[in-house]
C-alpha positions in Angstrom: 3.0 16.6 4.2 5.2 13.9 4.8 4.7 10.3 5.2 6.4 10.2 8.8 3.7 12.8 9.6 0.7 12.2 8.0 0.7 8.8 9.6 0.8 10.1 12.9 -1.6 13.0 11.3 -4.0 10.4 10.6 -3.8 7.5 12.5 -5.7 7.0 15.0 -13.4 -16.6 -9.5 -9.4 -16.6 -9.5 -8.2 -17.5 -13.2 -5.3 -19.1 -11.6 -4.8 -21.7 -9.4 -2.8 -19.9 -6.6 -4.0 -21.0 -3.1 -5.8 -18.3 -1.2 -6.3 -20.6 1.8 -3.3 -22.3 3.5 -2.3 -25.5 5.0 -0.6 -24.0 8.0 1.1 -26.2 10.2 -0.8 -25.7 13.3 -4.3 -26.9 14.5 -7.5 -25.9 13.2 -8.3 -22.3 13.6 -11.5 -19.7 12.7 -12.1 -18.5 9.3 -9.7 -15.5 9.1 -6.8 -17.9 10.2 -7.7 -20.0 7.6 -7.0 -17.2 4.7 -4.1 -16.2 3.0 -4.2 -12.2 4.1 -2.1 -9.6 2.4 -2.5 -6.0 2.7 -0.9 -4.3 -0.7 0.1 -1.1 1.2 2.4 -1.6 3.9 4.3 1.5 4.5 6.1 -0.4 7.5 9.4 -0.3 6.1 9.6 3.7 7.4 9.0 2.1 11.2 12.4 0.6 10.0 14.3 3.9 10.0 13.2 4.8 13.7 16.7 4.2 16.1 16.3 0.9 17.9 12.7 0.1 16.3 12.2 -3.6 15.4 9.9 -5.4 13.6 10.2 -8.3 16.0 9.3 -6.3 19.3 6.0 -5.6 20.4 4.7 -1.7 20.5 2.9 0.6 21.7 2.6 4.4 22.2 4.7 5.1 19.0 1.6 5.2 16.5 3.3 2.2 14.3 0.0 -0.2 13.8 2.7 -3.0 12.4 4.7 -5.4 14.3 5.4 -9.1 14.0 3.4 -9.5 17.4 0.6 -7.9 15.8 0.5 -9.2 12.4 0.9 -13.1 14.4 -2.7 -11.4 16.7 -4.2 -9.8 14.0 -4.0 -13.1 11.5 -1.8 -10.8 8.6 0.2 -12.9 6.6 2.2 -10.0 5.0 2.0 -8.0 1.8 3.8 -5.6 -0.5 6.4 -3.7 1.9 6.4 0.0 0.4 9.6 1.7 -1.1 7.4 5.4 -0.6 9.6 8.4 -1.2 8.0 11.9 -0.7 7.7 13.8 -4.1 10.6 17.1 -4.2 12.0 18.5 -6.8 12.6 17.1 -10.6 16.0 18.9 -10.8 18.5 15.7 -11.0 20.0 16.4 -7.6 17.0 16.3 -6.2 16.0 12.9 -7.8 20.0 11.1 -7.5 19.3 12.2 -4.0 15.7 10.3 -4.2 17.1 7.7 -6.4 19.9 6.8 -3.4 16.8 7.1 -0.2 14.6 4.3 -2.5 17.7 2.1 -2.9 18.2 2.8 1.3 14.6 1.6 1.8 14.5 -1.2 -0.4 17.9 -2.7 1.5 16.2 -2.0 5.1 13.7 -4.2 3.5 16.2 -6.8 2.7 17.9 -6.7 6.4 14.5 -6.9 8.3 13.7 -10.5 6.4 17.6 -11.4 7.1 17.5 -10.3 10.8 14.3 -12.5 11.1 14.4 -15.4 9.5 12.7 -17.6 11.1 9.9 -15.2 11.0 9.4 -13.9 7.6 10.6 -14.4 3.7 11.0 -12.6 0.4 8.6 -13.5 -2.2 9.3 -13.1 -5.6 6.5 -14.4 -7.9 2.8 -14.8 -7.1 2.8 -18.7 -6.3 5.4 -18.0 -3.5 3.0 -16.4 -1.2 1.1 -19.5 0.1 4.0 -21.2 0.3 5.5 -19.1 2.7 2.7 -18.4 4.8 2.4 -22.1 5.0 5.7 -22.4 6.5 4.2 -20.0 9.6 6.2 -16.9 7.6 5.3 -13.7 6.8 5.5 -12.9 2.7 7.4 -10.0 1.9 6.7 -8.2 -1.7 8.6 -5.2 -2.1 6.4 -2.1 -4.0 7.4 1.2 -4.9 5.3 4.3 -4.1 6.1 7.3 -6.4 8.3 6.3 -9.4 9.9 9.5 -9.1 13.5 8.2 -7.7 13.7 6.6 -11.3 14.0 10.0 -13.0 14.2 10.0 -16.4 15.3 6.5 -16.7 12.6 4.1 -16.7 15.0 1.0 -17.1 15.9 1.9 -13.8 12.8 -0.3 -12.3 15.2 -3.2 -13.5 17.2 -2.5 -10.2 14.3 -2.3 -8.2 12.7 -5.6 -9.7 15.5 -7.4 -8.8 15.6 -6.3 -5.5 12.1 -7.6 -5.0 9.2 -4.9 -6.9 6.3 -6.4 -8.2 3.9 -3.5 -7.6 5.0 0.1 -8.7 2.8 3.4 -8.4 3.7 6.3 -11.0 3.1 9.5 -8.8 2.3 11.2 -5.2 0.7 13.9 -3.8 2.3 16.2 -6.0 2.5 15.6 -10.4 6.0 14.1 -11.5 7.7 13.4 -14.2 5.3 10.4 -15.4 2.4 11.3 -14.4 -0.4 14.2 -12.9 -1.2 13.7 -9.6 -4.7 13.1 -8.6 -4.1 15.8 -5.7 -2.3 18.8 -7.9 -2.5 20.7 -11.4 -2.2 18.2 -14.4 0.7 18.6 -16.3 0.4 16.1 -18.9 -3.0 15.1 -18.6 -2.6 11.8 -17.6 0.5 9.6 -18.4 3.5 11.5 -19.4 5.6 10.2 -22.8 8.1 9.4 -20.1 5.0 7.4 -18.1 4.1 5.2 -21.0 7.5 4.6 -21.6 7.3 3.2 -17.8 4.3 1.4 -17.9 5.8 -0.2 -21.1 8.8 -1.0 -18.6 6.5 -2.4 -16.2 4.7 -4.9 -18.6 8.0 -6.4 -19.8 9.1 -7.0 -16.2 6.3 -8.0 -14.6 5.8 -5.3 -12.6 1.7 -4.1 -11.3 1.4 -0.8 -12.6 -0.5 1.0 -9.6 -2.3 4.4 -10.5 -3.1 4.9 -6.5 -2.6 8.1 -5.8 -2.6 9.4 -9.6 -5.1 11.5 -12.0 -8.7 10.1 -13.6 -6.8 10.6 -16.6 -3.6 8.7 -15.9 -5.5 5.9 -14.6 -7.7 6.1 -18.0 -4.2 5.9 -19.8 -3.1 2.9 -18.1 -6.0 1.1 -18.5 -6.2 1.4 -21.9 -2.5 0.9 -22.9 -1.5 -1.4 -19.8 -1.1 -5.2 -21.7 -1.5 -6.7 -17.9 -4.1 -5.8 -15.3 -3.5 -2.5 -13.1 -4.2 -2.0 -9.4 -5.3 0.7 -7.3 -2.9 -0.8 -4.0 -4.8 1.9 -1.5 -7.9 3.7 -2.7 -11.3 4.1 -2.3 -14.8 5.2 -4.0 -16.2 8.3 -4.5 -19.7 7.4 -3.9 -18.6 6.9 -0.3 -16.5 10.3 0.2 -15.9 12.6 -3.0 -12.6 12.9 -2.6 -9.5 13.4 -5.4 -7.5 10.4 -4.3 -11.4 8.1 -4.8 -12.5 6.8 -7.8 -16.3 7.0 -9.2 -18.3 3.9 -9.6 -17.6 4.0 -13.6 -13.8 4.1 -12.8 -14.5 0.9 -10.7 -16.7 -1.3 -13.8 -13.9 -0.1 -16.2 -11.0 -1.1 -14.1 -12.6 -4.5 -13.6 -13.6 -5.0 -17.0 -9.7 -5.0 -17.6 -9.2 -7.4 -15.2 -8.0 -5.0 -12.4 -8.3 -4.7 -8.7 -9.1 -2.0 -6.0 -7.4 -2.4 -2.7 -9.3 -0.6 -0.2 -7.4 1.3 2.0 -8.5 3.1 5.9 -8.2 6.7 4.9 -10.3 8.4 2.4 -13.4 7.7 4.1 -15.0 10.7 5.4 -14.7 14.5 5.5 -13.3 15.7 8.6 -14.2 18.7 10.2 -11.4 21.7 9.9 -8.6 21.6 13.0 -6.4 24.6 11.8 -4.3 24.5 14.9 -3.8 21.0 14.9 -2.9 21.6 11.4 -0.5 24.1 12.3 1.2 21.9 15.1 2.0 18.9 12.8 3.1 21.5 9.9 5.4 22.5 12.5 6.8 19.2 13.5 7.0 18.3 10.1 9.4 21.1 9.6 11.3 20.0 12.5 11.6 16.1 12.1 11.3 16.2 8.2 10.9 12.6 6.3 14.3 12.1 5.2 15.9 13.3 8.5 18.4 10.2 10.7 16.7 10.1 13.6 18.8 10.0 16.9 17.6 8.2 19.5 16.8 11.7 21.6 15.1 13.5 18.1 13.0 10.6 18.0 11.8 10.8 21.6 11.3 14.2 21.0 9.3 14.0 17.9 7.3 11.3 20.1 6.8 13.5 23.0 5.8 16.4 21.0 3.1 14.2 19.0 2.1 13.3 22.1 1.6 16.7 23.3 -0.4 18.1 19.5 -2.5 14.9 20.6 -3.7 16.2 24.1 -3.6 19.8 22.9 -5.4 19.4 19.5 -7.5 15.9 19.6 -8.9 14.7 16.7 -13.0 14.2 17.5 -14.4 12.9 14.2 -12.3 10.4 13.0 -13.7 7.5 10.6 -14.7 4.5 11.9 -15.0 0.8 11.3 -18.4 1.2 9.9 -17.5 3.6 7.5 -14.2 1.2 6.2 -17.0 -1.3 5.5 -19.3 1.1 3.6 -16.2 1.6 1.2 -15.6 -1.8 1.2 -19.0 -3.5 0.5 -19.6 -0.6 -2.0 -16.5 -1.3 -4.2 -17.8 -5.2 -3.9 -20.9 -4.4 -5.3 -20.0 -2.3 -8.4 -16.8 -4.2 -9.1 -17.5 -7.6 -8.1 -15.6 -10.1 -5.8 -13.0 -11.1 -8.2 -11.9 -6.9 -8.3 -11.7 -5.8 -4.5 -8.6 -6.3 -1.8 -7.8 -4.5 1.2 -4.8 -1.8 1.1 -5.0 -0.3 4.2 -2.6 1.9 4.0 -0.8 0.8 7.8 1.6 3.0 8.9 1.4 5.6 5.9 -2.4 7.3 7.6 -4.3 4.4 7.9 -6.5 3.6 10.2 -9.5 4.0 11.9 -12.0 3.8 15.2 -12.4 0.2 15.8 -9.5 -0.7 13.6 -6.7 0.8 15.3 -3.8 -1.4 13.9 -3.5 -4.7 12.3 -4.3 -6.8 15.4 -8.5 -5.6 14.7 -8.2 -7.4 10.9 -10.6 -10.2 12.0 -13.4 -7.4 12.1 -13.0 -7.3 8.3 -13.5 -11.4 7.4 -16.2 -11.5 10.5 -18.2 -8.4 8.9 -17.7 -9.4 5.3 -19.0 -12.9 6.4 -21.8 -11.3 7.7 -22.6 -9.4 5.3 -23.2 -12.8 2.9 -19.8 -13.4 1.7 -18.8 -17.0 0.9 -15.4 -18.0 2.8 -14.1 -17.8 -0.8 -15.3 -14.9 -1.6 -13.4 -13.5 1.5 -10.0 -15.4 0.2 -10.2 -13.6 -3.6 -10.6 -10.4 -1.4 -7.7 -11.1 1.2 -5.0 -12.1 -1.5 -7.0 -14.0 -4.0 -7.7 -11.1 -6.4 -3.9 -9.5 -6.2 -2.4 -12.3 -6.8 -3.9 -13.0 -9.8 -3.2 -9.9 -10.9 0.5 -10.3 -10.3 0.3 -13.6 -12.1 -1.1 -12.0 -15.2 2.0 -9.7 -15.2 4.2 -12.1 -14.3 2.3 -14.1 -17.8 3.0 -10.6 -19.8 6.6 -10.5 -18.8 6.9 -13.9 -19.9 5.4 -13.9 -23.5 7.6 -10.4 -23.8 10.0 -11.8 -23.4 9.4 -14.7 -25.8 8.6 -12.6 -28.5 5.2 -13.0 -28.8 
């Protein structure tokens, strides 16, 4: 399914000293305010594509949960702004064609931070973040979601560091040429040649490899050949929901014994019961309206109107709630430890849930983490803390790579 519709599917101690709280320039605010908050799965930048849709404006009725009005209500400082490209083909003019959407999504990227200025900036290392934030801006990392737009060129993540990457995922739904999906047949059981070859790539750069969305084995692979921490940008555990894209609580001890993190995300939280007709209806408007597709101005009212019409037709009656998001959340916190867990919420790619609608219901999080005993530092490592370290260790690796050491 595509990302376009599977979001609308759906919706409804740090080693280093990089600030997790910020001097902001206005008055004294609650504890969430206080933080540095960054959410490592923002797959915003497709809101971008949508005719006359601006980060800048407020919305509502358009199942987007991410807008500069509502990152300002909901206390989000920014994040890692997701280049995702749906997995096709591995003939080559399949993946040029890939290759040239990325590059596409990684410039909207660029012209939403020009448009806005005033509003929000490109980061480029992990000490930039606070910075930024402190200046009332919003912090712009640039990710990549499926490395399969490099085809079989793994120096090609040079163009796409440059352009702003610092956190890169190997595979989607579907295996690739780097590495077996965690939701289809293994291929190479785990890491491809052509996978190592780009985690290699990733190391040297300074680039956080992210095995979201790929295979035990793959994420086994990276952990043991990775010279730099790895993250999960939007996953969850298995003790919580069983499910493929979830890692079990042994996954979670030996990805923070390698100094890794988890990023929680909003989706993989509980098994839904069966809806073939709904099913049916957003297969169907997937075929119409498919991910890559210009939208006019009239397709995309359609696509709207139609959504709007699977929605009254087909409602969804058992979607995840708040509660459960917690669950995941404290679980992960307790096998892993503070210093290993974030939130990737996975907004506008399927995130999501009752009570936590869109980014404006964030507070929830640092009020119920709080509650739950948290330290107010213990809530910063968690909020950007913990990913930024991570990101600073790479950003180390690349550094004594490129010495020669």
């Amino acid at each position: 399914m595509s990302r376009r519709l599977r979001t609308l599917l759906l919706l409804a101690p740090a080693l280093l000293a990089i600030p997790a709280v910020v001097a902001r320039p206005a008055a004294p605010s609650p504890a969430h305010e206080r933080l540095l908050t960054l959410d490592t799965h923002l797959d915003t930048p497709a809101s971008l594509a949508f005719p006359g849709w601006s980060i800048a404006d407020p919305h509502a009725g358009d199942y987007t949960q991410v807008d500069l009005p509502r990152m300002k209500k909901g206390g989000l400082d920014g994040g890692f702004w997701a280049i995702y490209t749906p997995q096709g083909p591995l003939d080559a003019a399949s993946t040029r064609k890939a290759r040239d959407f990325a590059l596409k999504r990684a410039v909207a990227i660029h012209a939403m931070v020009a448009a806005n200025p005033r509003d929000f900036a490109l980061a480029d290392k992990a000490e930039d973040a606070a910075r930024i934030a402190a200046q009332g801006k919003r912090v712009v990392y640039l990710s990549i979601e499926n490395a399969w737009p490099l085809g079989d060129d793994p120096t090609l993540l040079q163009s796409f560091h440059a352009l702003g990457v610092r956190i890169a995922g190997f595979a989607h739904f579907r295996t690739n040429q780097f590495a077996d999906s965690s939701t289809d047949k293994a291929k190479w059981d785990g890491l491809s040649p052509l996978g190592v070859q780009l985690l290699a790539e990733m190391n040297r750069l300074g680039v956080v490899p992210d095995l979201s969305h790929s295979s035990d084995a793959a994420l086994a692979d990276a952990l043991r050949l990775s010279k730099a921490p790895v993250i999960l940008s939007h996953s969850g555990c298995k003790a919580v929901y069983d499910h493929p894209r979830n890692v079990s609580d042994d996954q979670l001890r030996a990805l923070a014994a390698q100094g890794g993190v988890i990023q929680i995300n909003s989706v993989y939280l509980k098994k839904g019961a069966p809806n073939p007709q709904r099913e049916a209806a957003m297969k169907a408007l997937e075929e119409h309206f498919p991910e890559d597709a210009a939208l006019t101005p009239d397709a995309y009212a359609r696509m709207l109107a139609e959504r709007h019409e699977i929605d009254r037709r087909f409602p969804q009656t058992d979607r995840a709630t708040f509660d459960d998001f917690m669950a995941n959340l404290l679980h992960a916190l307790k096998v892993a430890g503070t210093d290993h867990v974030g939130i990737g919420a996975d907004w506008d790619g399927g995130g999501g849930v009752v009570g936590m609608e869109d980014v404006t219901a964030l507070p929830r999080i640092t009020a119920a983490l709080l509650a739950a005993g948290y330290s107010e530092a213990d809530v910063a490592k968690v909020w950007s803390g913990n990913v930024l370290r991570v990101l600073a260790a790479a950003e180390a690796e690349a550094a004594r790579e490129a010495a020669g050491s």
